[in-house]
C-alpha positions in Angstrom: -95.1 43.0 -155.9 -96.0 46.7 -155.1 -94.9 47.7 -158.1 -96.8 45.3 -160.3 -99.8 46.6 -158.2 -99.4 50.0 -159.2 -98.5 49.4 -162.7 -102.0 47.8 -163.3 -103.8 50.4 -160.8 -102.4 53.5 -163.3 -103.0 50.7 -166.5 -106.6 50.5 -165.3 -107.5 53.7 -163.8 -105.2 56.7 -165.5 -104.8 57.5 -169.3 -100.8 57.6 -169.3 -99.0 55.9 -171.8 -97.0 53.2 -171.5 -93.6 54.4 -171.9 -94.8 57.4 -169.0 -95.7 54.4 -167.0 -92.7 52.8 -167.3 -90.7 56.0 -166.6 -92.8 56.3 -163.5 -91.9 53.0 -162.4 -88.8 51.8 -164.0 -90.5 49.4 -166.0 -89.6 48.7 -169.9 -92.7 50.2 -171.8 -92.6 46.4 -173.4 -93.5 45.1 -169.9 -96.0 47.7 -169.5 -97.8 46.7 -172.9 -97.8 43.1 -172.1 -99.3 43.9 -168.6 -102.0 45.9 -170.6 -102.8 43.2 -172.7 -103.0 40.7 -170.1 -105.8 42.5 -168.3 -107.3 43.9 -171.8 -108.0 40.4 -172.9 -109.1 38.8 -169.3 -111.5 42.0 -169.1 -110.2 42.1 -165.4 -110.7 45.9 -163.9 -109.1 47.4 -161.2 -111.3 46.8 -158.0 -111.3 43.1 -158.9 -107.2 43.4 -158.6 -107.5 44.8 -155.5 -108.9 42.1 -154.3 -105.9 39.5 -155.0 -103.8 38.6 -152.9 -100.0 38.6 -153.9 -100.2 34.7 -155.4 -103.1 36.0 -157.6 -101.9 39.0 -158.9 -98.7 36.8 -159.9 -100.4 34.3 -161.3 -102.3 36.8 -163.6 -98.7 38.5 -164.4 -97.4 35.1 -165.1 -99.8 33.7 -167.5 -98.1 34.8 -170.6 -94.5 34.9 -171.0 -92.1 36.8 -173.0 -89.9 35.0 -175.4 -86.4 36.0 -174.5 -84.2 37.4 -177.5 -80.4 37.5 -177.4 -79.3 40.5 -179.7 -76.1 42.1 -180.2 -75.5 45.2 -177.9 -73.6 48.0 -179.3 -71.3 50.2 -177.8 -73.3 52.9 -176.2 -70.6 55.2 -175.2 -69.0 55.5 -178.6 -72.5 55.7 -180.3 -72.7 58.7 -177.5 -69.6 60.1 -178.9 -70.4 59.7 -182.4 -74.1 61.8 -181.6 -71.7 64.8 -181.1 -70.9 65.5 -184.4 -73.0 67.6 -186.5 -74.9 66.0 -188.7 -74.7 62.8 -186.9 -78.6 60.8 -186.4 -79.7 57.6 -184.5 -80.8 56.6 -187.9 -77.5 56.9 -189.4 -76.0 54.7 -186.3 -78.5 52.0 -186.3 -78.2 51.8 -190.0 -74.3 51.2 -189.4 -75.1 48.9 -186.9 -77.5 46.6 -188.9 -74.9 46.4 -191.3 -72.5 45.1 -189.3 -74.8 41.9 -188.0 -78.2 42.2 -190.1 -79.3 38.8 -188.4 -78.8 39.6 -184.7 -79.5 43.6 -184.6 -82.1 45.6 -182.6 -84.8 46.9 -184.7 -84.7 51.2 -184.9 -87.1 51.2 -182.2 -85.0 48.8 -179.3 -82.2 51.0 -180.6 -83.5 54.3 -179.4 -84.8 52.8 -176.3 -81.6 51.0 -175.4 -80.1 54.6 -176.1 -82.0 57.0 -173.9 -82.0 54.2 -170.7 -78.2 54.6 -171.6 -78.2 58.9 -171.3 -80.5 58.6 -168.8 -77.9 57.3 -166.6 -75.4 59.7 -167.3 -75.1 62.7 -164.5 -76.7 65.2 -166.2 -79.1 67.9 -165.1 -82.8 68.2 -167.4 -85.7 70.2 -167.3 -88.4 68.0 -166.4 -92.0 68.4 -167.9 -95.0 67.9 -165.4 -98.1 67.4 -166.4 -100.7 68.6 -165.0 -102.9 66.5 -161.4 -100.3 63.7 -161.8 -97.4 64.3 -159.1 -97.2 65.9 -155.9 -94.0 65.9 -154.4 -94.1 65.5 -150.5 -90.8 65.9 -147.7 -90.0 66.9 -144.1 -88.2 70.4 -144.4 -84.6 70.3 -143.2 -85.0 73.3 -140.5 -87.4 72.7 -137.3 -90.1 75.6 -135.9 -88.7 75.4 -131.9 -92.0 75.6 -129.2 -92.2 75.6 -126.2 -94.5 72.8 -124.0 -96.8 74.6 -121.4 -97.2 71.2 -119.4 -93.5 70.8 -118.7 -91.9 73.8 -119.9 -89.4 72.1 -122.1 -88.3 73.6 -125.7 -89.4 71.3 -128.7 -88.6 71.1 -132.4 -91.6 70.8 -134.6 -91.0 69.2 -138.3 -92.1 70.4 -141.2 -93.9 68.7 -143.7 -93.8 70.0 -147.2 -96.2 69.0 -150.4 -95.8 70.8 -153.5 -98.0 70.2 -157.3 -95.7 69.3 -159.5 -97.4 71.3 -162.0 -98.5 74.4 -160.6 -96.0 74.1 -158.0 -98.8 75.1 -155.3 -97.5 74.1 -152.1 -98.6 72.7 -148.6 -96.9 73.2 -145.4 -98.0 71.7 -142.2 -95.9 71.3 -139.2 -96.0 68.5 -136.7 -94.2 66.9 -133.8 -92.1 64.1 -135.5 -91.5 62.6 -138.4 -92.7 59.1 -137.2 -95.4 57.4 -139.1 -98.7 58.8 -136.9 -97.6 62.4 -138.0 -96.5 61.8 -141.5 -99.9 60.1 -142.3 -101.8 63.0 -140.5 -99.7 65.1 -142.7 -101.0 63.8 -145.8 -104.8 63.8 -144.8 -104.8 67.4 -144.1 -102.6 67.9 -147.3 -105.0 65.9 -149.6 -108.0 68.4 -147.9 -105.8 71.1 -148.4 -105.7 70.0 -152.4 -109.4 69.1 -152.4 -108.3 66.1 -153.9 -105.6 64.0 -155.4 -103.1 63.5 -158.1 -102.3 60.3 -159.9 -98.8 59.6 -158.1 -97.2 60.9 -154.8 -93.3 60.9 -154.7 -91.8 61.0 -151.1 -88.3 60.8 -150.2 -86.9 57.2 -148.6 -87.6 58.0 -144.7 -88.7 55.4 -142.9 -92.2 56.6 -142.3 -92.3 56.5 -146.1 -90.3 53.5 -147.0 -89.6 50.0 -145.2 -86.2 49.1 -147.7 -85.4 51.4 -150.1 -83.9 50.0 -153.6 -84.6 49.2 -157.1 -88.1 47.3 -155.8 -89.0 49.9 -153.1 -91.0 48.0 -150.0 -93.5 51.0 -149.0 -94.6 51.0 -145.0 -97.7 48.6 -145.4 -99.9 51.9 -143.3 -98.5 54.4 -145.8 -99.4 52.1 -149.0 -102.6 51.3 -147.2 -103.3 55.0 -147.2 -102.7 55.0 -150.9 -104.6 52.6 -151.8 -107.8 54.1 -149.7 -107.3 57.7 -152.1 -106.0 55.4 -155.6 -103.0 57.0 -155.3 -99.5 55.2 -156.8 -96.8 55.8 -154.4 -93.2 56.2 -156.4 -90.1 56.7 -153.6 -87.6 58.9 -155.3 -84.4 57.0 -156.0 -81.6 57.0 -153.4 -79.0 59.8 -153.4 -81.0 61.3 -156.8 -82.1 64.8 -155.8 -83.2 65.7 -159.4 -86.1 62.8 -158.8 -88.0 65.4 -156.3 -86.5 68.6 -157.8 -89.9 70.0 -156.9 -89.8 69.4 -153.2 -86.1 70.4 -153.0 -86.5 73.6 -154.3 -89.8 74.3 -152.5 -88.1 73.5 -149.4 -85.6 76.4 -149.9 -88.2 78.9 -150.9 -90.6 77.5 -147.6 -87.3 78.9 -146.0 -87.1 82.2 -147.5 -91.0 82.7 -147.4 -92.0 81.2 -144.6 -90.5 79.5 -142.1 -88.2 82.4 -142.0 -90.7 84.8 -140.8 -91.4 82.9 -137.9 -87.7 83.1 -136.2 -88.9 85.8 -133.6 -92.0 83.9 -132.7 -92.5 82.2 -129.7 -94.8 79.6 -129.8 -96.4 77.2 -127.1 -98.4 74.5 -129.4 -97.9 72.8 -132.3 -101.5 74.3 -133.1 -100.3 77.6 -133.2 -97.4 77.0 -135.6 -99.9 76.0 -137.8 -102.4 78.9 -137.7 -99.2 81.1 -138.7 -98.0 79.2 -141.3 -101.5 78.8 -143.0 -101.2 82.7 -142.7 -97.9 82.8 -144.5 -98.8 80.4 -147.2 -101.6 82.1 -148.3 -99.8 85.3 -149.3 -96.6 83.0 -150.6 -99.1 80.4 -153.2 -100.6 84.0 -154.6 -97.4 85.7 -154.5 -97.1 86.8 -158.3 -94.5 84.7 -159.9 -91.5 87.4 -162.0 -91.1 85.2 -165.3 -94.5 84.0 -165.5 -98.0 85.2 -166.1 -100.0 84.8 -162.3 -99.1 83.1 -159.2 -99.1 79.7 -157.8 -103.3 79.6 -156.8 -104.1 80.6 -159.8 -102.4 78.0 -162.1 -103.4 75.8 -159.8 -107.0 76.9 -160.0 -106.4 76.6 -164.0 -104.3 73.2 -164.8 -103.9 70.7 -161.6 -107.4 71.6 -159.6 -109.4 70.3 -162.5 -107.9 66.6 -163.0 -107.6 66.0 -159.5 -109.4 62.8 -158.5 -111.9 63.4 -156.2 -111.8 62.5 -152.1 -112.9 59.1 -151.0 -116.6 59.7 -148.7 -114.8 58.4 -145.8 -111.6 59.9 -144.4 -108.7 57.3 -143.9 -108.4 55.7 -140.6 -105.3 55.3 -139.1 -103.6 51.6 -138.4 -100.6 50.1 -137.4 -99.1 46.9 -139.2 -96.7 44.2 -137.3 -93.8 42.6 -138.8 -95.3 38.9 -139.5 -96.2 36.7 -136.8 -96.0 32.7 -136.6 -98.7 30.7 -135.9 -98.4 28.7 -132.7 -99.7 25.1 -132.2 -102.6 26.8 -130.4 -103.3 28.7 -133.3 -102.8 32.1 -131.9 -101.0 35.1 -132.1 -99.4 37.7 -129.7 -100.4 40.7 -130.8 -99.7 43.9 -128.2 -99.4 41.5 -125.6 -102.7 39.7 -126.0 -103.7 36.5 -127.8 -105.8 36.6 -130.7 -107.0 33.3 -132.7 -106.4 32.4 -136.8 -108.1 29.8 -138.1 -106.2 26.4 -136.8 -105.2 25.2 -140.8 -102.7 28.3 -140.2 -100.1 26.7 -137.7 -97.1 27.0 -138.8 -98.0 29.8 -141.0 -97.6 33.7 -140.8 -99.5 36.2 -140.4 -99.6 40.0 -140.3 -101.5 42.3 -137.4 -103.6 45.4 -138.8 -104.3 47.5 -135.5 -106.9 50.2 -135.4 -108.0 51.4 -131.9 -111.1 49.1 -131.8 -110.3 46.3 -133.9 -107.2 43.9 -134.7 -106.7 42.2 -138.2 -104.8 39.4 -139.3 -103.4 39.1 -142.8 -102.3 35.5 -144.4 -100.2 36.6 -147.7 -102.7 39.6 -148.3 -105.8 38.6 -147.3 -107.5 38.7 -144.5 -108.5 35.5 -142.2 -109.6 37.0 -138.8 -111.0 40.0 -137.1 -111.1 40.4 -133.1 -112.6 43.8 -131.5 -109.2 44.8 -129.8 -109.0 44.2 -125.9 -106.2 45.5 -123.4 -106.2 42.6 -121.3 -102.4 41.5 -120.9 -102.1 37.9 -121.3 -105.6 37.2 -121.8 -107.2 35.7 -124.8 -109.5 36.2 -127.8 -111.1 33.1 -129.4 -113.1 32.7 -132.1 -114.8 29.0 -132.4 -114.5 29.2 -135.6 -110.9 29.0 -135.5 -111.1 25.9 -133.3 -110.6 22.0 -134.1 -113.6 20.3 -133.8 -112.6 18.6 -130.8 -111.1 21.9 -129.6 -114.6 23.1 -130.2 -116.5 20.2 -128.4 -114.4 20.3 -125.2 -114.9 23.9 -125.2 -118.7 24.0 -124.9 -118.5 21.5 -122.1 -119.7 23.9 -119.5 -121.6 23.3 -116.2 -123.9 26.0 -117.2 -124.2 24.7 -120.9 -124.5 21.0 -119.8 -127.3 21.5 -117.1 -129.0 23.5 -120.1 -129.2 20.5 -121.7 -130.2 17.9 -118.9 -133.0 20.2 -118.8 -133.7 19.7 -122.4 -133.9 16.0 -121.9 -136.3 15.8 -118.9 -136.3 15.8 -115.1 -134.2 12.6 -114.7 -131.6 13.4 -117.0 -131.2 16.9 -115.5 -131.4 15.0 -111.8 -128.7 12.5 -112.6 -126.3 15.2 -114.2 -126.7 17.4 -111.0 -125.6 14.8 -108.9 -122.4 14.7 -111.1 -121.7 18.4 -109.9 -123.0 17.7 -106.2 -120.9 14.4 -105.7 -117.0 16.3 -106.6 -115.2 18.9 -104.9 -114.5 20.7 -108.4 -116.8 21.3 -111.5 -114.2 20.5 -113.5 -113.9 16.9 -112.7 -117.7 16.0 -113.4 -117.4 17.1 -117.2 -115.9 13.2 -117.6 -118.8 11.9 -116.6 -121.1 14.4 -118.0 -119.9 13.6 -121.1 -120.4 9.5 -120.6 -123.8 10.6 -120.2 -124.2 12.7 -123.2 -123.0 9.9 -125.3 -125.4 7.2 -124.0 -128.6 10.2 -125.2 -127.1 9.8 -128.3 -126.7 6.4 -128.6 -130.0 5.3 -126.9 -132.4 8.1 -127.5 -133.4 10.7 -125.2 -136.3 9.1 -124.2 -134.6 5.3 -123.1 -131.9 7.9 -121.3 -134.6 9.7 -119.4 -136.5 6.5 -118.5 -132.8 4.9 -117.2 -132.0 8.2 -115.0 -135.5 7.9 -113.7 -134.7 4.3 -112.8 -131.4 5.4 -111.6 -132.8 7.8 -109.2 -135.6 4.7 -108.1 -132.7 2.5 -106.8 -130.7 5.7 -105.6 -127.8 4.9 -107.9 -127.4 8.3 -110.3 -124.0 7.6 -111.3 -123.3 7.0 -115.2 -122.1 3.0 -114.8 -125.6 2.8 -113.2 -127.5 4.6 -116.1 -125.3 2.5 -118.4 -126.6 -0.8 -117.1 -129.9 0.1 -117.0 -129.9 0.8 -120.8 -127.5 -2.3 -121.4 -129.7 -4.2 -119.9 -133.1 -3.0 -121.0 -134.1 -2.3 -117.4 -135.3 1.4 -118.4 -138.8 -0.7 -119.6 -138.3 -0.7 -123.6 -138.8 -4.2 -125.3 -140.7 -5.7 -122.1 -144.0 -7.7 -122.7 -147.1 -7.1 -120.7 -147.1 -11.2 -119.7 -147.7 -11.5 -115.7 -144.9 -12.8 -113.9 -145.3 -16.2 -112.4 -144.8 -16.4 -108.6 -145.5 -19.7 -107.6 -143.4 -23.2 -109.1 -145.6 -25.9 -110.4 -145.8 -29.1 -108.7 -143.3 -31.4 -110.8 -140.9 -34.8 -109.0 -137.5 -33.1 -110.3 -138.1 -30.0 -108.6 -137.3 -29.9 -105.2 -138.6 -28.3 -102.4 -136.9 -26.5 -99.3 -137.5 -29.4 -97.1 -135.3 -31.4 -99.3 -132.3 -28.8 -98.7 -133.6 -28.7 -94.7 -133.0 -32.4 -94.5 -129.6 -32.7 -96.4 -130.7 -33.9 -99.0 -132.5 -37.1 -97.7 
């Protein structure tokens, strides 16, 4: 899906053609043109692309399809043979061709295409045309600047990092501890600064730092393609075991040695900081080093062809983060991520989901887009919840806290916040009061807080704050709500049936 991304990003935001696009990317121009006209006609630009995830970008990509013809494929290798002879045309051949099967024949144009993919395979050495602010051509030098380490004395190799214009052929060198990932992206930000801007397309080799699985469908390092995507840049790997696709950084990499790197064999050097501050020397006399077949040196047609089309830098410098292979979602809907928990939202168990780490904050990704941010904490073990993430019920048992509960008895009125108390007073543990707590809470909202105030004030009148008692009070309207102001009579009337306690005195005689 990368490289669906970056054909739209140079459809919608460079002026190449489509059959340079499709070079670029190995695409058929045909796909290019139908990508085009897909976004053309839904007047999508590219910051709203940006935005997709991967289902939406292939949804947009799907929602025309190509009707698949079956045509007759000639024999390429004898049509190569037959282009030796003098005199011999592509016209000529495809009119041959169409003769043979009018009705299931290429037209001239599929011909010639079919026909250069065909050369283009063959192992043959070309002179490639650059034009000018669209490629820089970026690799680790083969040889290593040796240093020494002043905190433990050891000897180190520093790498190399070369980036050459693939125009002007002005070149960057910068030389840090490893190839790893950290240094390769710090390469590029003080290459980019050393450019003063960008070109269209950066071509790397396939190290790891650059490229997660190498292959037909390249899967860039998600931090290096994040990086491209902060400058606009289009990322194309060269292709495995083909030199001639970075010819530029190949041959810059020998001259680096001759020029450069060379001159700092009787060196001794203690920092990687100092390597640098040498080199920057030496690569300002080797870019304006007159070229001997052409007119200036490698500042000045820089300065002339690539300085002017490159795009300018972004206002804010790139910051640095580290991606995790996918996680799955555990039934607690969190993730381990550097040995902490962070939540998702809980309709993601099951799912997975991908970390972007910064130093202060931790991302999580759900097929491209993201569904939780947590400031980043080194507590091992511990955990980082976001109530949002929670179940309802998750949510509900979570606020039950002495601290939130007393808040609101206190709410409620100096009965309620009595009763609840006496909850907490009458257990040996918090914890085992929140049952009862939450009795309570459910007869307020059944009764009203006013009939439950009234009942823990009766409660506490009989000295019975328990919740069965408050219960029974508001079962049985004791709390004072529905009773009539009628006096209550105290003596019986004088009737024969009714019998008096001298009756039960004399048994009954």
């Amino acid at each position: 899906m990368n490289k669906h991304r970056d054909a739209l990003q140079l459809i919608l935001t460079t002026d190449m053609s489509n059959r340079a696009i499709g070079r670029t990317l190995d695409f058929s121009h045909n796909t290019v043109k139908k990508y085009r006209e897909l976004v053309l006609a839904g007047s999508v630009d590219w910051p709203t692309i940006n935005q997709m995830d991967d289902t939406e970008v292939e949804r947009l990509l799907k929602s025309k399809r190509c009707r698949v013809e079956t045509k007759f494929m000639p024999d390429w290798a004898a049509v190569h043979r037959e282009m030796q002879f003098r005199g011999v045309t592509l016209q000529l051949l495809w009119e041959e061709y169409r003769l043979a099967t009018p009705g299931n024949a290429y037209s001239y144009s599929q011909f010639t295409h079919h026909y250069r993919k065909f050369v283009g395979k063959l192992d043959l050495t070309m002179r490639q045309t650059h034009r000018a602010g669209e490629r820089t051509y970026v690799d680790f030098a083969g040889r290593t600047v040796p240093y020494t380490d002043l905190q433990s004395g050891i000897e180190k190799q520093a790498q190399v990092f070369i980036g050459v214009m693939g125009c002007s052929v002005y070149t960057f060198l910068y030389a840090v501890k490893s190839q790893a990932l950290p240094y390769w992206i710090e390469a590029h930000e003080h290459m980019y600064r050393f450019f003063g801007g960008t070109t269209q397309i950066v071509v790397p080799d396939n190290l790891k730092s650059a490229v997660t699985r190498p292959g037909s469908d390249p899967v860039l390092n998600r931090t290096y393609l994040e990086q491209a995507r902060h400058y606009s840049i289009v990322i194309v790997p060269a292709r495995v075991r083909h030199a001639q696709d970075k010819a530029k950084a190949e041959s810059m990499v020998r001259r680096s040695y001759e020029r450069v790197l060379a001159q700092l064999r009787h060196h001794r050097f203690f920092s990687i900081e100092e390597i640098n501050a040498e080199i920057a020397k030496l690569l300002r006399e080797f870019n304006e080093r007159p070229f001997k077949q052409l007119p200036g040196c490698r500042r000045s047609r820089f300065e002339e062809l690539d300085k002017p089309l490159l795009r300018p830098l972004p206002n804010e410098p790139f910051e640095y983060a580290e991606w995790t292979a996918p996680y799955k979602v555990g039934p607690d809907y969190h993730v381990r991520v550097k040995e902490h928990y962070y939540s998702v939202p809980h309709e993601l168990v099951t799912s997975r989901v991908e970390a972007r780490i910064t130093s202060k904050v931790v991302e999580l990704f759900h097929r491209g887009r993201r569904v939780a941010t947590h400031v980043r904490s080194e507590e091992v073990g511990g955990h980082t919840t976001n109530p949002a993430h929670q179940p309802k019920a998750h949510r509900a048992y979570a606020n039950q806290k002495p601290e939130l509960i007393m808040q609101w008895a206190k709410s409620i009125g100096p009965g309620a916040e009595a009763v609840i108390q006496h909850q907490f007073d009458s257990r040996p543990h918090a914890l085992l009061a929140i049952k009862s707590c939450a009795a309570l809470q459910r007869l307020a909202k059944d009764y009203g807080a006013a009939r439950f105030e009234a009942a823990c004030q009766r409660a506490i009148q009989i000295c019975s704050l328990t919740a069965k008692s408050v219960r029974s009070i508001l079962q049985h309207g004791l709390d004072g709500a529905g009773r009539d102001d009628r006096p209550i009579q105290v003596n019986l009337p004088l009737h024969d049936n009714v019998r008096g306690s001298a009756y039960y005195a004399t048994g009954g005689q």
